[in-house]
N, CA, C and O of each residue as an XYZ file, in Angstrom:
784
protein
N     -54.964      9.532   -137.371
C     -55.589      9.119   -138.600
C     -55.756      7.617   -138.587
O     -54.880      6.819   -138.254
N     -56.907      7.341   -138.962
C     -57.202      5.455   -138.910
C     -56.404      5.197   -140.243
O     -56.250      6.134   -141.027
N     -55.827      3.787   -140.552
C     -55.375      2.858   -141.394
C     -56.158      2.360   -141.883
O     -56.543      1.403   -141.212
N     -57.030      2.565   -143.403
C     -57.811      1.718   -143.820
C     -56.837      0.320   -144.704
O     -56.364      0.481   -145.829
N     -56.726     -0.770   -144.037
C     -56.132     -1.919   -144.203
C     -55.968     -2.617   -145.467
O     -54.907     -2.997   -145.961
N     -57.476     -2.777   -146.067
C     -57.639     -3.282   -147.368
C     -57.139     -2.557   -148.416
O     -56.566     -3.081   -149.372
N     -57.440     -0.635   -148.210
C     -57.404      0.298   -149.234
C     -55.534      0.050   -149.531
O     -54.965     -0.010   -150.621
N     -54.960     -0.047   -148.213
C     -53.273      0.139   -148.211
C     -52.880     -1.193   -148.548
O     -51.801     -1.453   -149.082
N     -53.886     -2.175   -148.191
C     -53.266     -3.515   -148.935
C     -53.303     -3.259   -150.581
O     -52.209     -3.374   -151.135
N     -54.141     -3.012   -151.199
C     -54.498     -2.702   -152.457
C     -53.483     -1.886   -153.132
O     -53.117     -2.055   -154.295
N     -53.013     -0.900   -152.243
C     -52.160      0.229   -153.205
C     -50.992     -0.493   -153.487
O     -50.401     -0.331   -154.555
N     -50.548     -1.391   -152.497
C     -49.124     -2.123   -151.849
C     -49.660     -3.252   -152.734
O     -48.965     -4.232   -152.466
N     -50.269     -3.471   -153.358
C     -50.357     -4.975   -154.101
C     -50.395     -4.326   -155.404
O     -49.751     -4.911   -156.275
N     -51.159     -2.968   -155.841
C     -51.241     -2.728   -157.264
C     -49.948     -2.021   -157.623
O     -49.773     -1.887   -158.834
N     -49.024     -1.549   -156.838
C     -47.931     -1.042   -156.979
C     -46.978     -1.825   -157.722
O     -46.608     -1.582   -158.870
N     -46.465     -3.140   -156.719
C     -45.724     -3.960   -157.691
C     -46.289     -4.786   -158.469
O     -45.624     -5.798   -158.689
N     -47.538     -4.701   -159.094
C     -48.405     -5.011   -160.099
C     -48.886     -6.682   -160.022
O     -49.029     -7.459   -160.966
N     -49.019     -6.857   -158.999
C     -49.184     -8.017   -158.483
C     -50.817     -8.236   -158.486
O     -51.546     -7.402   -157.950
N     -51.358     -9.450   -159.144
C     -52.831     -9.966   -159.210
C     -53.768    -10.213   -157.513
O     -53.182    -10.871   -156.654
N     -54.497     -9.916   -157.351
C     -55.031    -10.795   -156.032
C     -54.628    -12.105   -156.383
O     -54.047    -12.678   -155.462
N     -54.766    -12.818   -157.519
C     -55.111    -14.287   -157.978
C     -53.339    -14.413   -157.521
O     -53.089    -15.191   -156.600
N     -52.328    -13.760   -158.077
C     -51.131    -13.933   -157.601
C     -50.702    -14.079   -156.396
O     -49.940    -15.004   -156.115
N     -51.127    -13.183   -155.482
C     -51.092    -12.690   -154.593
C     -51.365    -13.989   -153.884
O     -50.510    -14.548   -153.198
N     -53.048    -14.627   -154.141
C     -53.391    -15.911   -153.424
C     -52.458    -17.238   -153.261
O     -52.303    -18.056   -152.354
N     -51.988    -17.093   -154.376
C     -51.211    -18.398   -154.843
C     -50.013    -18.296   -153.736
O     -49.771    -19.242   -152.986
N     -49.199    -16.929   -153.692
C     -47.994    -16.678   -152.855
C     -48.261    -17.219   -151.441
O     -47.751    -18.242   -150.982
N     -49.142    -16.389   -150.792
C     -50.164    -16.556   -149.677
C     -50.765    -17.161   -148.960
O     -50.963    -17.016   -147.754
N     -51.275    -18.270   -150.023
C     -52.085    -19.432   -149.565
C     -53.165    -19.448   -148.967
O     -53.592    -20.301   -148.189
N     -53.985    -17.792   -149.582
C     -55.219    -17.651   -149.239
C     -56.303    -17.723   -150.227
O     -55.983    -18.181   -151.324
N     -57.416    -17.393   -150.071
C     -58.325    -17.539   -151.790
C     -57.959    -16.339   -152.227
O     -57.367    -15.484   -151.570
N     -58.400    -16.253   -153.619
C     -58.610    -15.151   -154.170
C     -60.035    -14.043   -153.671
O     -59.937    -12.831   -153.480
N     -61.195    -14.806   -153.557
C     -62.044    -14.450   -152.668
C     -61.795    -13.649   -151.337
O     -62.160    -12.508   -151.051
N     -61.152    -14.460   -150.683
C     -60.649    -14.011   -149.351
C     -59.784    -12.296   -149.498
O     -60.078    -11.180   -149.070
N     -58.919    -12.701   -150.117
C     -58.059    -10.794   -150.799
C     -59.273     -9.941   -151.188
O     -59.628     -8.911   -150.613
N     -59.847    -10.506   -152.223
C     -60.833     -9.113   -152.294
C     -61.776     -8.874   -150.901
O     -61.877     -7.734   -150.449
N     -62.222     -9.621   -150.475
C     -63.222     -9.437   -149.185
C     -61.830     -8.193   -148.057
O     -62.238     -7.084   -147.713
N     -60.846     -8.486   -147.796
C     -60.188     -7.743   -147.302
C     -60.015     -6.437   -147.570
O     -60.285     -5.578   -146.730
N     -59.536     -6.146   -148.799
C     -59.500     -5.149   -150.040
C     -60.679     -3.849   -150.256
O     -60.524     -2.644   -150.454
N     -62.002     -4.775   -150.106
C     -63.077     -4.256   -150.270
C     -63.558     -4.098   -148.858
O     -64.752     -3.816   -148.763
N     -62.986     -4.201   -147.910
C     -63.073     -3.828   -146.450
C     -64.649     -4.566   -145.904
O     -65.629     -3.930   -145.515
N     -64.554     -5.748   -145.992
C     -65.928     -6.586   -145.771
C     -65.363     -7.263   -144.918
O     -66.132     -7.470   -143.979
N     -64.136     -7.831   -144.748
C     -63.344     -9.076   -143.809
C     -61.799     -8.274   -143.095
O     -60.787     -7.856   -143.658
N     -62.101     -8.302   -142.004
C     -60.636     -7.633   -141.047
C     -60.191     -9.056   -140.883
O     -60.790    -10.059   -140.495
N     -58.197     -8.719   -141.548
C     -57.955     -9.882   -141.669
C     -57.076     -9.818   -139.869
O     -56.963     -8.810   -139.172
N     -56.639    -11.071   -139.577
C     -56.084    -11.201   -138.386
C     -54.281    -10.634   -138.475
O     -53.711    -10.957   -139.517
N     -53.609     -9.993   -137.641
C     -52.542     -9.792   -137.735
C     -51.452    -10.854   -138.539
O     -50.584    -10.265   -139.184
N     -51.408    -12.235   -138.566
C     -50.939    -13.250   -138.565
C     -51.023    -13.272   -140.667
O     -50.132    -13.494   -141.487
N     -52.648    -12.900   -140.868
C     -52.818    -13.239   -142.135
C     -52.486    -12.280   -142.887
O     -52.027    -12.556   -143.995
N     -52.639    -10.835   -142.464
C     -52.207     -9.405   -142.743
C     -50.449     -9.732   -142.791
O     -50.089     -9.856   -143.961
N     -49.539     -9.861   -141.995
C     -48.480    -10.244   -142.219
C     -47.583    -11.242   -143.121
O     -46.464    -11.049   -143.597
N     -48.499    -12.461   -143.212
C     -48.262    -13.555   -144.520
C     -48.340    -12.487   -145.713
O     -47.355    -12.346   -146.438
N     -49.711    -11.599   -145.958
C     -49.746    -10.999   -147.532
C     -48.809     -9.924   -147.658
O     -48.304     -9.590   -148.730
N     -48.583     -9.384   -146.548
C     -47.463     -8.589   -146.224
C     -45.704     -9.198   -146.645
O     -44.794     -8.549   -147.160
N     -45.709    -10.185   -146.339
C     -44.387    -10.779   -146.352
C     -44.200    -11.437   -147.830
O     -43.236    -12.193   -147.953
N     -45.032    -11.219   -148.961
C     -45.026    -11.378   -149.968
C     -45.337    -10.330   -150.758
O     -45.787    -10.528   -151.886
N     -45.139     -9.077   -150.269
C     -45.379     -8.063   -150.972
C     -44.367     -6.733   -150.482
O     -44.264     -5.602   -150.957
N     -43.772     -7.305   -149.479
C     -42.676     -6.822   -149.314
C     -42.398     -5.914   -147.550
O     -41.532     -6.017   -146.681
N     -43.729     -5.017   -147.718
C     -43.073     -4.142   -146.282
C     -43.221     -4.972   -145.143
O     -43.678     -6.113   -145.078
N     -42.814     -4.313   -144.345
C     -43.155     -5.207   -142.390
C     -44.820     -4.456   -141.975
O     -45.394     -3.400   -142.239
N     -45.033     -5.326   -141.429
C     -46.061     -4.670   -140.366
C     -45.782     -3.002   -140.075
O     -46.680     -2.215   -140.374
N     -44.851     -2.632   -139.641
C     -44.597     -0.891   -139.074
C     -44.419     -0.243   -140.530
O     -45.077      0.776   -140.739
N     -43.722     -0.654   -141.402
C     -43.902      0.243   -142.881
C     -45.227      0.128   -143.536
O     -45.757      0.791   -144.427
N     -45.687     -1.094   -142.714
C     -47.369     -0.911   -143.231
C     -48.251      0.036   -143.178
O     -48.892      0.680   -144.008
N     -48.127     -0.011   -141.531
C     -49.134      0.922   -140.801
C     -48.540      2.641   -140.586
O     -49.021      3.643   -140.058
N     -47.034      2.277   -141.423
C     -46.793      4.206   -141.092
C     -47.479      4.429   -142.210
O     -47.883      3.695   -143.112
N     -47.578      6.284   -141.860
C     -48.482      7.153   -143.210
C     -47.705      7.771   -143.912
O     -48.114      8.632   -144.691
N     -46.472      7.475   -143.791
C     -46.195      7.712   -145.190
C     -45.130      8.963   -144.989
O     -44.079      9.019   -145.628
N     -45.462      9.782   -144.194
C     -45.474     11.121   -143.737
C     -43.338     10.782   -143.913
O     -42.803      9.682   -143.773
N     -42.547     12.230   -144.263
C     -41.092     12.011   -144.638
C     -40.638     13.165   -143.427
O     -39.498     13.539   -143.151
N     -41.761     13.528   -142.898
C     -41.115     14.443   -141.638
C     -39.935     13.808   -140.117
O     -39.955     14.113   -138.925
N     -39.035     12.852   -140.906
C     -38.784     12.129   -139.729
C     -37.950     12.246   -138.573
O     -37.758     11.492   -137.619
N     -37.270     13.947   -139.041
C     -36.508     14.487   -137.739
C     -37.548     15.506   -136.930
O     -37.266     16.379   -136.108
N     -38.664     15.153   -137.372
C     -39.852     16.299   -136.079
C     -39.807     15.844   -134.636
O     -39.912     14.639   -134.407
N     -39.706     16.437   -133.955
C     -39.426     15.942   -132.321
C     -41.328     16.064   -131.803
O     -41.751     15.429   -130.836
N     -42.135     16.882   -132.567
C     -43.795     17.187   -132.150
C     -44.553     15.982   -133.084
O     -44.127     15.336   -134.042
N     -45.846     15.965   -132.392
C     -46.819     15.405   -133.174
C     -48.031     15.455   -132.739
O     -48.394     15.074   -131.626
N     -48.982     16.108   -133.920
C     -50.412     16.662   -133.585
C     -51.532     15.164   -133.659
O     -51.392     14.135   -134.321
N     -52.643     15.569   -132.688
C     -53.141     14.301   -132.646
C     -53.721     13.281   -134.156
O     -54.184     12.151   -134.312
N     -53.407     14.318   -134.949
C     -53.921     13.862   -136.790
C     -53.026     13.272   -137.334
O     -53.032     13.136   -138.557
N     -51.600     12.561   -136.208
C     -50.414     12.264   -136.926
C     -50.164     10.972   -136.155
O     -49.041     10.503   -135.970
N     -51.332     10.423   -135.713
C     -51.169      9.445   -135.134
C     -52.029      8.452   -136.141
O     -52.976      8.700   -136.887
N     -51.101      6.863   -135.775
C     -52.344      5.765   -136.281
C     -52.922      5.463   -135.681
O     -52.735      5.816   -134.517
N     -54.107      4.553   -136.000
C     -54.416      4.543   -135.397
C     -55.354      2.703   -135.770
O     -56.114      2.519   -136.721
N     -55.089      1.964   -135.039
C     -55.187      0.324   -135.042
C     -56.115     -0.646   -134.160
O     -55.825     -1.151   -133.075
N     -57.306     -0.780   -134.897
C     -58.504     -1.027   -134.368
C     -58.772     -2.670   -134.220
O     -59.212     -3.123   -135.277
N     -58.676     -3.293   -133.568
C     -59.587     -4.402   -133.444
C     -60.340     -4.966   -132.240
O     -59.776     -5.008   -131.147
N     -61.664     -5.425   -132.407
C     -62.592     -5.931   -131.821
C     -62.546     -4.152   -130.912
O     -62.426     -3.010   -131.357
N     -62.684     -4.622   -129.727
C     -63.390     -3.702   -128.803
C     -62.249     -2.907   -127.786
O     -62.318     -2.388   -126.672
N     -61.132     -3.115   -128.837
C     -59.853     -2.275   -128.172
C     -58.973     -1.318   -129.374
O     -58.598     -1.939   -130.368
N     -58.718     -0.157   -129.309
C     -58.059      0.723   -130.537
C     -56.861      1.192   -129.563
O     -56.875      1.754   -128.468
N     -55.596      0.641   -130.575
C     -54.481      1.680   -130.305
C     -53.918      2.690   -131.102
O     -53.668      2.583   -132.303
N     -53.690      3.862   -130.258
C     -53.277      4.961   -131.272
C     -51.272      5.326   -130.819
O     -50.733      5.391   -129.715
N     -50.587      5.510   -132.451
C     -49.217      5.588   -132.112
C     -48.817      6.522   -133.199
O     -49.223      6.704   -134.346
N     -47.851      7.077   -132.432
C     -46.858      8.177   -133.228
C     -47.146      7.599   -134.806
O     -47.607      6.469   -134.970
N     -46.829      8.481   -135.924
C     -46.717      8.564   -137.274
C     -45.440      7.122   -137.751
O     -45.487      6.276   -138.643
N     -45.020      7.239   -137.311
C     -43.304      7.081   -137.287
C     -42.623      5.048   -136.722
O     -42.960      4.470   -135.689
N     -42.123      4.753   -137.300
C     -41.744      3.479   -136.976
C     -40.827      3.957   -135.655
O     -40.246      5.038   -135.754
N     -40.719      3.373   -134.728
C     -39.452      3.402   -133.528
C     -38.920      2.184   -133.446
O     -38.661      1.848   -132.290
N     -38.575      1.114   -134.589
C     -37.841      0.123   -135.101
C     -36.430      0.466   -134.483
O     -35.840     -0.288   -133.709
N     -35.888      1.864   -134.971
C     -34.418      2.064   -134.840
C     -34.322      2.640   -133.279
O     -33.243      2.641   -132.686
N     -35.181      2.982   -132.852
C     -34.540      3.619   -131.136
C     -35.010      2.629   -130.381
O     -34.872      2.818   -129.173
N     -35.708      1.269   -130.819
C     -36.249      0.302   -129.765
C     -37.270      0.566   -128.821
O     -37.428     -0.004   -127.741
N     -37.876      1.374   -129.258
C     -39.589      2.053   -128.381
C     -40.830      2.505   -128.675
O     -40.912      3.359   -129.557
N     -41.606      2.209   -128.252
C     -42.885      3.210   -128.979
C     -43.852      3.047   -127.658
O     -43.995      2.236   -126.743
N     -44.502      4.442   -128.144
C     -45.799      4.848   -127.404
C     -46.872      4.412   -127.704
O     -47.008      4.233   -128.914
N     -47.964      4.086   -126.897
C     -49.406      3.807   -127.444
C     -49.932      3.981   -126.819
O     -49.573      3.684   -125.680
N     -51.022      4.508   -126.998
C     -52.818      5.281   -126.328
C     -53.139      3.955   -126.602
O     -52.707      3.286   -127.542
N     -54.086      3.533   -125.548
C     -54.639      2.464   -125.853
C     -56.225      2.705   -125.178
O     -56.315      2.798   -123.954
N     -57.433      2.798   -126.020
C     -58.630      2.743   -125.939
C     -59.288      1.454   -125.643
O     -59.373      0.552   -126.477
N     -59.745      1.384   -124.462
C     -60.134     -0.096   -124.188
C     -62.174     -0.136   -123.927
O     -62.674      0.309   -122.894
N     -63.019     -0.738   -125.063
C     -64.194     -0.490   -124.531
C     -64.617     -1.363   -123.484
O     -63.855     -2.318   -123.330
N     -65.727     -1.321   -122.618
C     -66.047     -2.843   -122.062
C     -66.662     -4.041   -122.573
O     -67.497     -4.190   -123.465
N     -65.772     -5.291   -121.435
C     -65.527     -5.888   -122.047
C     -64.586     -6.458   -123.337
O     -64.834     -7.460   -124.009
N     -63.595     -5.662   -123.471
C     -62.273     -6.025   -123.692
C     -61.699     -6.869   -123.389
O     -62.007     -7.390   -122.318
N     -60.592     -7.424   -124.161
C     -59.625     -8.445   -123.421
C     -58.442     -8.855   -124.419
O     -58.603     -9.270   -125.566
N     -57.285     -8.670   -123.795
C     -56.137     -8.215   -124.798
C     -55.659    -10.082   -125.135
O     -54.738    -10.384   -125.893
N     -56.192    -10.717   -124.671
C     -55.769    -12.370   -124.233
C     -54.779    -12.488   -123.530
O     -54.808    -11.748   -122.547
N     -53.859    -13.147   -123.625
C     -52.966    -13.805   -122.540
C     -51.605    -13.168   -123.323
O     -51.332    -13.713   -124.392
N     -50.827    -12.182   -122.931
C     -49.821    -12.468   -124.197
C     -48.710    -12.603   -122.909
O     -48.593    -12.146   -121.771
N     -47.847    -13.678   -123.972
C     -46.438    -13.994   -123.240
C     -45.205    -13.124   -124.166
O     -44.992    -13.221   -125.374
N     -44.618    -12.407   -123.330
C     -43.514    -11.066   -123.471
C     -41.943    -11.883   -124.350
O     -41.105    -12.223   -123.516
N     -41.728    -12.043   -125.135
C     -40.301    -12.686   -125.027
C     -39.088    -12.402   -124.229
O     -39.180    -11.279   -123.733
N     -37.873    -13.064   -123.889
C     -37.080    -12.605   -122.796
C     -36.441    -11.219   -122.881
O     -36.229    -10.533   -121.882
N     -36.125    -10.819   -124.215
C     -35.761     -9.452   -124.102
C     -36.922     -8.188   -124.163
O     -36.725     -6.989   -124.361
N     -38.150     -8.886   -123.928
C     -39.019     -7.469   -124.228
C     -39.641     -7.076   -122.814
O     -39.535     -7.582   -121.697
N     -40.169     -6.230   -123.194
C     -41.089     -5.715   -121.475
C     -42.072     -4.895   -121.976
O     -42.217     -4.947   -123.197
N     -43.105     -3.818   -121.079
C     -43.807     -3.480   -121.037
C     -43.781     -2.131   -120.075
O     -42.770     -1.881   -119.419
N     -44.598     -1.533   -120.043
C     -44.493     -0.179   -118.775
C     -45.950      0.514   -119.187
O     -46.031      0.912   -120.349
N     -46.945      0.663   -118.442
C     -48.039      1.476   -118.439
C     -48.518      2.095   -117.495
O     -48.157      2.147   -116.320
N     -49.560      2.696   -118.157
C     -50.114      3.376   -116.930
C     -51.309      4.039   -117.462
O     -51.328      4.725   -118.484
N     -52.820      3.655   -116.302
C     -53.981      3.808   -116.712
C     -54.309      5.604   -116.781
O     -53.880      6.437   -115.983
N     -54.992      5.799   -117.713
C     -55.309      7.016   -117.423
C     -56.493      7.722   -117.528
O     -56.494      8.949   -117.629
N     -57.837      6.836   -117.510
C     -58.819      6.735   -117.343
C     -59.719      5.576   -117.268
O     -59.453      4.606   -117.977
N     -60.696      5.550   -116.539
C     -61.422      4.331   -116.322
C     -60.654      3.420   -115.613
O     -59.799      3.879   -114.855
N     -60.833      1.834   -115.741
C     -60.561      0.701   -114.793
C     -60.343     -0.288   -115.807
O     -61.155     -0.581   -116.684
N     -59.152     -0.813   -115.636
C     -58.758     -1.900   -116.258
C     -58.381     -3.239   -115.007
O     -58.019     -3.000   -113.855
N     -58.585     -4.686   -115.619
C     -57.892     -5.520   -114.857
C     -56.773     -6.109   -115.666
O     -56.724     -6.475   -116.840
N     -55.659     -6.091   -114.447
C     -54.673     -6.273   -115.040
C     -54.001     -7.290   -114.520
O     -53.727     -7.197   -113.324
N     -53.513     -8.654   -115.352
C     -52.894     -9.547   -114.783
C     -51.572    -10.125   -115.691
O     -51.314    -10.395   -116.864
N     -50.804    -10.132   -114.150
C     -49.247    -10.092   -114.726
C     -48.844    -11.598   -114.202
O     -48.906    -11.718   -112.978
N     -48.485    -12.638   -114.858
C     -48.152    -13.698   -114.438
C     -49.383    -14.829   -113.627
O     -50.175    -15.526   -114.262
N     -49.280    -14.776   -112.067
C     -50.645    -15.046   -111.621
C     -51.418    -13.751   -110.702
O     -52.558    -13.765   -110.239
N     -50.522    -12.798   -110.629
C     -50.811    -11.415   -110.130
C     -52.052    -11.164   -110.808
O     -52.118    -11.800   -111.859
N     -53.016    -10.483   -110.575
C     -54.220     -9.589   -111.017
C     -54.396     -8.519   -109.851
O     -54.266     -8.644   -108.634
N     -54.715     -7.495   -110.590
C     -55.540     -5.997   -109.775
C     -55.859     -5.416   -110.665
O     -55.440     -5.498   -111.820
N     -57.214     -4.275   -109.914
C     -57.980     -3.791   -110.435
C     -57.055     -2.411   -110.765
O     -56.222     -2.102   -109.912
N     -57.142     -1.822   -111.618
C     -55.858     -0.538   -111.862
C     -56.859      0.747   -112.358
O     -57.346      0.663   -113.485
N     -57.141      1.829   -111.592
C     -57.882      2.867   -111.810
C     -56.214      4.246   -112.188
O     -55.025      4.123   -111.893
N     -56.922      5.331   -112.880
C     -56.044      6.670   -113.028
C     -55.190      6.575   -112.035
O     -55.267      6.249   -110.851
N     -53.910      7.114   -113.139
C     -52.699      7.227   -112.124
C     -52.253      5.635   -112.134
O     -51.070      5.736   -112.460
N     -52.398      4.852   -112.040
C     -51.802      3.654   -111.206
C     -51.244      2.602   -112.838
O     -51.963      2.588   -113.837
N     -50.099      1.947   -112.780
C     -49.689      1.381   -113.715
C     -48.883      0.238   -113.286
O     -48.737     -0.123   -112.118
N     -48.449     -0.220   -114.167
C     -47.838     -1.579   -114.292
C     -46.455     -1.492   -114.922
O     -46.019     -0.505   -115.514
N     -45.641     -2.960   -114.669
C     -44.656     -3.158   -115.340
C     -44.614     -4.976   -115.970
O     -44.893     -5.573   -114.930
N     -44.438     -5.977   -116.971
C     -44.277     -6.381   -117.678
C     -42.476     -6.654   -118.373
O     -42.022     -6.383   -119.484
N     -41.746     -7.361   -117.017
C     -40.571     -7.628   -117.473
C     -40.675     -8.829   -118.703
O     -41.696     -9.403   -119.084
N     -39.273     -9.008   -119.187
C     -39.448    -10.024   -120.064
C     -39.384    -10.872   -119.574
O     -38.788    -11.054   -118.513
N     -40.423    -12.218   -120.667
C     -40.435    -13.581   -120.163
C     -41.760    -13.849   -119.435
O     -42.141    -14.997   -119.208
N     -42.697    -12.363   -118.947
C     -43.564    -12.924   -118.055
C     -44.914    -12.456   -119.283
O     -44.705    -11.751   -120.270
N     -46.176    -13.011   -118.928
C     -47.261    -12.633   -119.611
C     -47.916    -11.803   -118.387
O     -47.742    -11.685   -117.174
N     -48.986    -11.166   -119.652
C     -50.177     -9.831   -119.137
C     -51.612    -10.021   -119.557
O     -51.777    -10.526   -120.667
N     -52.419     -9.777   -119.022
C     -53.776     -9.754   -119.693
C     -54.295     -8.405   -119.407
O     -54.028     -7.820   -118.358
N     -55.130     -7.848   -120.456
C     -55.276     -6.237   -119.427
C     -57.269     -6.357   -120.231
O     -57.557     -6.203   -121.418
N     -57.966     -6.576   -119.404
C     -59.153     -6.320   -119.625
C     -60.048     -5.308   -118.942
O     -59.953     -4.977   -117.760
N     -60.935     -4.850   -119.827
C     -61.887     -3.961   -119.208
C     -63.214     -4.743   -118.963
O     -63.957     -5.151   -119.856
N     -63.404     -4.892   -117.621
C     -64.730     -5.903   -116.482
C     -65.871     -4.669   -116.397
O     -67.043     -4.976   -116.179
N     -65.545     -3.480   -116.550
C     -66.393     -2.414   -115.892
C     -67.543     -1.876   -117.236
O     -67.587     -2.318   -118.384
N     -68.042     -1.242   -116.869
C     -69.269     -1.102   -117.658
C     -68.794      0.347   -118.402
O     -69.673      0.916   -119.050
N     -67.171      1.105   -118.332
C     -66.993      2.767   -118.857
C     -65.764      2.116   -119.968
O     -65.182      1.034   -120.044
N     -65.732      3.346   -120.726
C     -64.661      2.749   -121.939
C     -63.307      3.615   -120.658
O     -63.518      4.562   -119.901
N     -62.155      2.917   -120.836
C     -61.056      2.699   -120.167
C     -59.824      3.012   -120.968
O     -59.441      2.439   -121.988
N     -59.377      3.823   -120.455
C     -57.776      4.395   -121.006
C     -56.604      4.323   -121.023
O     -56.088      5.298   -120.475
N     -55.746      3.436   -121.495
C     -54.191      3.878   -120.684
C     -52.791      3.799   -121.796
O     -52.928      3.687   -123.014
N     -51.762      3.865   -121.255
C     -50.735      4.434   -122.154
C     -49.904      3.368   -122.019
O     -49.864      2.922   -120.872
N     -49.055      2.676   -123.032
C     -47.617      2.048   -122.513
C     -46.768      2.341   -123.294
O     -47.090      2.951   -124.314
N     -45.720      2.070   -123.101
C     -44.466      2.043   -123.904
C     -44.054      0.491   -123.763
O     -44.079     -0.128   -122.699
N     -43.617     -0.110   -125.191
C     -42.565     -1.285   -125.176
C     -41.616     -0.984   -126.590
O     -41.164      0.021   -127.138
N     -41.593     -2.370   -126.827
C     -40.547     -2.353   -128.200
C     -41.315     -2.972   -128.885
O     -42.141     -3.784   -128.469
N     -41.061     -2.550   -130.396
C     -42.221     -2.976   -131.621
C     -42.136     -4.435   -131.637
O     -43.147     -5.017   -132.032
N     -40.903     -5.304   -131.207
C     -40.981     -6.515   -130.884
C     -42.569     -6.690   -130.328
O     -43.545     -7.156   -130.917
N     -42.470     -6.243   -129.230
C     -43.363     -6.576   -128.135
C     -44.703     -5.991   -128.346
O     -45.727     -6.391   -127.792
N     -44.610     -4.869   -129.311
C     -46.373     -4.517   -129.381
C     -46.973     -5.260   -130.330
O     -48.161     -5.554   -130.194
N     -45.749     -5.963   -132.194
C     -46.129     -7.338   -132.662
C     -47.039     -8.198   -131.863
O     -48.212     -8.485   -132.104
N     -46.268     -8.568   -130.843
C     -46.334     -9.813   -129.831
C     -47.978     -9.186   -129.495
O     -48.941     -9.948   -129.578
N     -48.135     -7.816   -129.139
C     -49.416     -8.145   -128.686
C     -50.687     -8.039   -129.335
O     -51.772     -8.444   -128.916
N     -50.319     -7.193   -130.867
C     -51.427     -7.163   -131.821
C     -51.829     -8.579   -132.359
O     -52.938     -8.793   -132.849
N     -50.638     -9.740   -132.208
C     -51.273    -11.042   -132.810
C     -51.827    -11.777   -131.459
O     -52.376    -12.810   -131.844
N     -51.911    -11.678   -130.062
C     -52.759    -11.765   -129.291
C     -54.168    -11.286   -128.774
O     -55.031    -11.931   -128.179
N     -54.153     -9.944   -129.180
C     -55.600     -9.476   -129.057
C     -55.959     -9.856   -130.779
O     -57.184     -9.970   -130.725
N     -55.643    -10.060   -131.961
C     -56.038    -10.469   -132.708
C     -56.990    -11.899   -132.484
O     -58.151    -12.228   -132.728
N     -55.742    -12.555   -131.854
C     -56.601    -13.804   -131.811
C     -57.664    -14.050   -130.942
O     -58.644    -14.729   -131.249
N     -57.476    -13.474   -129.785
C     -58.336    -13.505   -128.865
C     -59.720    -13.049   -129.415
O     -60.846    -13.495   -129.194
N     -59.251    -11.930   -130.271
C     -60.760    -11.500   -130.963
C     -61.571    -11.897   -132.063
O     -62.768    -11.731   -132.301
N     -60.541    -12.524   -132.752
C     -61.150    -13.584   -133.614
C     -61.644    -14.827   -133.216
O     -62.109    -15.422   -134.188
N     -61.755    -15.635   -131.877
C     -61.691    -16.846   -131.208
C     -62.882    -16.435   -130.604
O     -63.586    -17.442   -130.530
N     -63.605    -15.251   -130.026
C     -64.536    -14.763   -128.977
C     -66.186    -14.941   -130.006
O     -67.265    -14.631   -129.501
């Protein structure tokens, strides 16, 4: 299921009965700017989504879960996933925060011409993937290769990754890290995609 951003900013702002105009002041954004978000005209950047966030109370992962109270299910149908779109790359993840077991999964849809930017890993985080359709380039430190099905990577901590799609097919692959570390990379392909 996609996250409409503005609609869940809205519920999460009219809940604790909080003004946009309030909201701005906390924030240090316009009032303008909230409704353009709100009204789904302006995708805000991870960074700015998190400021209105951090004044309204949840984290980023209580943001983007759905809500769903099924939380000892060990299954999950593909309608129970989120699913987190920007520029020309979408990741899709379990229902469910993995805050408390330190892991999460992600489908990651890459179109061409993609490019996740440069992200640097902090020392306790890492990475682990693996392509599972199409061609990605993947560069780990000053390492780069071309990575087709089947073939994956690793991303210890401390080192950076870039994972772009050069090829002309939309491109597939899976990783696992820690929500630390997938933070770390939604405010890098954020920026990268806001900067392009």
């Amino acid at each position: 299921m996609s996250v409409n951003v503005g609609e869940r900013l809205k519920v999460y702002r009219a809940k604790l009965g909080v003004s946009q105009r309030e909201l701005a002041r906390r924030s240090g954004q316009s009032p303008a700017s909230i409704s353009a978000i709100e009204m789904g005209r302006v995708s805000p950047s991870i960074e700015t989504l998190k400021r209105l966030l951090d004044c309204l109370g949840p984290s980023l992962s209580e943001f983007f879960a759905t809500g769903t109270t099924r939380d000892q299910t060990a299954f999950f149908a593909p309608d129970e996933m989120v699913e987190i779109e920007i520029g020309f790359i979408r990741y899709r993840q379990l229902d469910r925060s993995f805050d408390n077991l330190g892991m999460q999964l992600t489908c990651t849809r890459v179109m061409p011409g993609s490019n996740t930017g440069l992200v640097s890993h902090q020392s306790e985080d890492g990475e682990i993937g693996l392509v599972l359709q199409g061609e990605v380039e993947v560069s780990v430190d000053e390492e780069t290769r071309i990575l087709g099905p089947r073939e994956g990577y690793v991303v210890r901590g401390g080192q950076r990754i870039r994972i772009r799609n050069i090829s002309e097919a939309i491109a597939e692959y899976v990783f696992f890290s820690s929500p630390a570390a997938f933070r770390t990379i939604l405010r890098s392909v954020s920026k990268t995609n806001l900067d392009e």
